[in-house]
C-alpha positions as CSV (number, residue, x, y, z in Angstrom):
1,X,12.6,11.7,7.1
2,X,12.2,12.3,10.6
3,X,10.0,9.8,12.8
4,X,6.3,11.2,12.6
5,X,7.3,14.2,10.6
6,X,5.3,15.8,7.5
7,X,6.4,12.6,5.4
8,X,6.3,10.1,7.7
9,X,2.7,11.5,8.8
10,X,1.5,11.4,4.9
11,X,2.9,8.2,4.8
12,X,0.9,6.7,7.4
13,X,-2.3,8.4,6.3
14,X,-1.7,6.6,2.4
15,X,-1.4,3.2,4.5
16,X,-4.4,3.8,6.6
17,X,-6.7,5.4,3.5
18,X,-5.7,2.0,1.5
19,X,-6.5,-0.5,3.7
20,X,-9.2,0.8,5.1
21,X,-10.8,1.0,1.3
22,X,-9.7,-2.6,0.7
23,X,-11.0,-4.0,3.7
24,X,-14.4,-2.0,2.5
25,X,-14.2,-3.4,-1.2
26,X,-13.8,-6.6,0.5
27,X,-16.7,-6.8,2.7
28,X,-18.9,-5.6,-0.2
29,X,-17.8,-8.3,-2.7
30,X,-18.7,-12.4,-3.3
31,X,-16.8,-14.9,-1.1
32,X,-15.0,-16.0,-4.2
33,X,-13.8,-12.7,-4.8
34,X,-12.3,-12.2,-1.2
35,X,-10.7,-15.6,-1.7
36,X,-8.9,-14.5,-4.6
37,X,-8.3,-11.1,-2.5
38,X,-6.5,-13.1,0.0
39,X,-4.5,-15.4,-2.6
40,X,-3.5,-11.3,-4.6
41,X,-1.7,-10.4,-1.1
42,X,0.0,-13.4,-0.6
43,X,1.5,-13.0,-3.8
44,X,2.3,-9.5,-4.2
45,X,4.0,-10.1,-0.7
46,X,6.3,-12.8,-2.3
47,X,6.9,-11.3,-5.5
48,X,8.1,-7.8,-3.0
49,X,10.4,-10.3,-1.5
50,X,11.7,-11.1,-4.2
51,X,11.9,-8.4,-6.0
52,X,13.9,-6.4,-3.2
53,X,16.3,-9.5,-3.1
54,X,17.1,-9.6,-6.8
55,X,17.6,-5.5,-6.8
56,X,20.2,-5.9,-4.3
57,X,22.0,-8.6,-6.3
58,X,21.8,-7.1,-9.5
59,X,23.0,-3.8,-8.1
60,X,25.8,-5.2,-6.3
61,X,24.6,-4.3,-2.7
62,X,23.9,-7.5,-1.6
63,X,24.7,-8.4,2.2
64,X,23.7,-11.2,4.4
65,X,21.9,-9.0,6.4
66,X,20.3,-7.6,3.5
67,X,19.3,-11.0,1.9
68,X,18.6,-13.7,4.3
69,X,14.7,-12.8,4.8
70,X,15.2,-13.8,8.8
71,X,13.4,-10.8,9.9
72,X,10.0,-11.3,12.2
73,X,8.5,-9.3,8.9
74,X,10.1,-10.9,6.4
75,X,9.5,-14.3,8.1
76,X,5.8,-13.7,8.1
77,X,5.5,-13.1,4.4
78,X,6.1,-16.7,3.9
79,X,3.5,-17.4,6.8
80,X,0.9,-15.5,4.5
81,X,1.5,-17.9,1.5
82,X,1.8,-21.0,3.8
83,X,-1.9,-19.7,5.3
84,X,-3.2,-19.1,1.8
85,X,-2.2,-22.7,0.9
86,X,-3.3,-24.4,3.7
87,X,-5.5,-22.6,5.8
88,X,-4.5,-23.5,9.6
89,X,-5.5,-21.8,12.6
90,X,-2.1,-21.4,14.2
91,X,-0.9,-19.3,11.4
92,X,-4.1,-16.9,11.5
93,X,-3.5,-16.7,15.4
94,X,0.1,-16.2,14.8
95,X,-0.4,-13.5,12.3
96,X,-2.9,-11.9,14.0
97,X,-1.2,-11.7,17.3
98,X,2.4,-11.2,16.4
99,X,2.5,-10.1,13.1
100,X,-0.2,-7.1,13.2
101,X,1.9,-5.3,16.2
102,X,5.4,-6.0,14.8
103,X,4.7,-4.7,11.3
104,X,2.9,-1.5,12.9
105,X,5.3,-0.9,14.9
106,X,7.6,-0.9,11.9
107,X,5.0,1.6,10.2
108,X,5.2,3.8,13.6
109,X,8.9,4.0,14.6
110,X,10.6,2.5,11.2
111,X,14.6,1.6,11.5
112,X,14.5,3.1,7.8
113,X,14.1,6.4,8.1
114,X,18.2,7.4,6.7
115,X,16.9,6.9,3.3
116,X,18.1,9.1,0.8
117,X,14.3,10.3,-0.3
118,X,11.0,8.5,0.2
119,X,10.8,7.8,-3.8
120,X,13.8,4.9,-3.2
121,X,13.7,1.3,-3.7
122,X,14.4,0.4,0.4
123,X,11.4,3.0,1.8
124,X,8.9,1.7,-1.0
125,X,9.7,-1.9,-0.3
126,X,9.3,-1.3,3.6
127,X,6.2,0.6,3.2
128,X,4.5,-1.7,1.1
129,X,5.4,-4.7,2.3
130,X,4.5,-4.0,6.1
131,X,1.1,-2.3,4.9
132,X,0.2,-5.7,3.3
133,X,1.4,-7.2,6.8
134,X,-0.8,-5.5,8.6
135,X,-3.7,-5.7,5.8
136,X,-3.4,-9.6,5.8
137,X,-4.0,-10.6,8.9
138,X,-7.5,-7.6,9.2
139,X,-8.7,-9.5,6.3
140,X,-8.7,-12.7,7.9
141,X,-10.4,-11.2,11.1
142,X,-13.0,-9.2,9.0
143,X,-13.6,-12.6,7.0
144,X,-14.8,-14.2,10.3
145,X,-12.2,-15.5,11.9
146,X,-11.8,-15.1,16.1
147,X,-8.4,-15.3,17.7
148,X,-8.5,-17.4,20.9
149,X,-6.1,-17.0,24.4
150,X,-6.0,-21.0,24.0
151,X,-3.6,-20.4,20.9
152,X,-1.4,-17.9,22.6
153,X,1.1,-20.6,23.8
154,X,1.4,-21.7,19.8
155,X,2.3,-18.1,19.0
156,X,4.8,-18.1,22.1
157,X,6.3,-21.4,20.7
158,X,6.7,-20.1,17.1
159,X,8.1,-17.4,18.3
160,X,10.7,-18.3,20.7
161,X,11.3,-21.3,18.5
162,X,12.4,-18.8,15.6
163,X,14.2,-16.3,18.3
164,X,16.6,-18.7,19.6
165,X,17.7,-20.4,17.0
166,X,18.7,-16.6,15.4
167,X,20.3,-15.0,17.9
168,X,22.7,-17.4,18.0
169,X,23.1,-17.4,14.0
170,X,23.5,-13.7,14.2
171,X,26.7,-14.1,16.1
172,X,29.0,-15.9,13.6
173,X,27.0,-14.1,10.7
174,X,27.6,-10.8,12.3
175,X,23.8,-9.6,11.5
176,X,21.0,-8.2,13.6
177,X,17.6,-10.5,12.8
178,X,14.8,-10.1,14.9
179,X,17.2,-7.0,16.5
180,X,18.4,-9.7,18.9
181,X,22.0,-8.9,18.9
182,X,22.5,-5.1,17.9
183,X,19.9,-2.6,20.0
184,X,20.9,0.7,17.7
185,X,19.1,1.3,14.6
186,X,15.7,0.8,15.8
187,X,13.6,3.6,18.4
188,X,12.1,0.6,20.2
189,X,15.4,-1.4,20.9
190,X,17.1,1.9,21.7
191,X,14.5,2.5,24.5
192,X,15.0,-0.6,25.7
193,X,18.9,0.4,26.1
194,X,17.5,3.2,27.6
195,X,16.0,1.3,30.3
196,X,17.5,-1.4,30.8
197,X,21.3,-1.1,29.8
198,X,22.5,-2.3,26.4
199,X,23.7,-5.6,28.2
200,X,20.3,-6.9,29.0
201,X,18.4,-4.5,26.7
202,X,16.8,-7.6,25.2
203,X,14.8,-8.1,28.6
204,X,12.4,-5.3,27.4
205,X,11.0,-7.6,24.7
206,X,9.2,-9.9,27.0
207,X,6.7,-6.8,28.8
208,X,6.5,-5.9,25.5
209,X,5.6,-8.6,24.0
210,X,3.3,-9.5,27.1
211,X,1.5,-6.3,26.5
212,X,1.5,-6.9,22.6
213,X,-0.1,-10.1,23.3
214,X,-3.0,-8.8,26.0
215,X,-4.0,-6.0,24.2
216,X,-4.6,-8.0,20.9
């Protein structure tokens, strides 16, 4: 489908239209009720997960790059459940700030979009599972919860302390995480090639991230 076409338009307007209603049910139901709201996503993100990562083994398509859930987005699933369990601020912060943006932006300009038809196993695992991204973190804004500058050099820590370590794993694996190694594929990365040169195209992340962070 082509980036903000017809079906990438509808698309977007399903996502909106359903979160939008769930973050309305859950301001209009009991506390324990949007506990076990939170604990549903958490757990419908996992079971996605793993759902997409057993497809591709039982149907034979499975790839490193496919499987290893190193992705910011895929990463941040297991922040969710970690959140659920234990309830700390630097995950909240993180998920607000970093995670919010980066699975948006998926939603916006998704590196998807060669699918054979929007009924297939990749685009409904991608919608869904950034959607839910995205949903999360509202929740936990809408249950109360206030993000705080002080924090922003945990978020920076978690993630440069993930980037690093991937970038270079990407090279022997011969993968993409985080979109660290590769710039083609994705509209963002490919502007930042545009802009900066696919040498040092990874430079663009750090005014975007900048701006990511002081706009949230």
């Amino acid at each position: 489908f082509e980036l903000f076409g017809r079906v990438h338009l509808i698309t977007l307007a399903i996502i909106a239209g359903f979160n939008l209603w769930f973050l309305w049910f859950r301001n209009h139901s009991t506390p324990r009720s949007r506990r076990i709201f939170r604990w549903v996503i958490a757990g419908v993100l996992l079971v996605n997960e793993t759902a997409w990562h057993t497809w591709n083994i039982l149907a034979g398509t499975w790839t490193i790059q496919t499987m290893l859930p190193l992705h910011l987005c895929s990463i941040n699933v297991f922040v969710c459940l970690y959140n659920t369990l234990t309830d700390r601020s630097w995950c909240k912060e993180e998920l607000y700030a970093l995670c919010i943006p980066g699975a948006a932006l998926a939603l916006l300009c998704p590196s998807w979009r060669d699918v054979p038809g929007w009924f297939t196993l990749i685009n409904l695992h991608s919608v869904s599972i950034h959607a839910l991204l995205v949903l999360y973190p509202v929740l936990l804004v809408a249950g109360g919860y206030r993000p705080s500058v002080r924090r922003v050099p945990q978020v920076l820590a978690f993630l440069f302390g993930s980037a690093l370590p991937i970038y270079f794993l990407n090279k022997p694996l011969h993968t993409n995480f985080y979109f660290l190694n590769n710039p083609y594929g994705n509209v963002i990365t490919s502007t930042f090639t545009a802009w900066f040169g696919e040498k040092f195209y990874i430079l663009g992340f750090l005014p975007a991230i900048a701006l990511a962070l002081v706009l949230m």
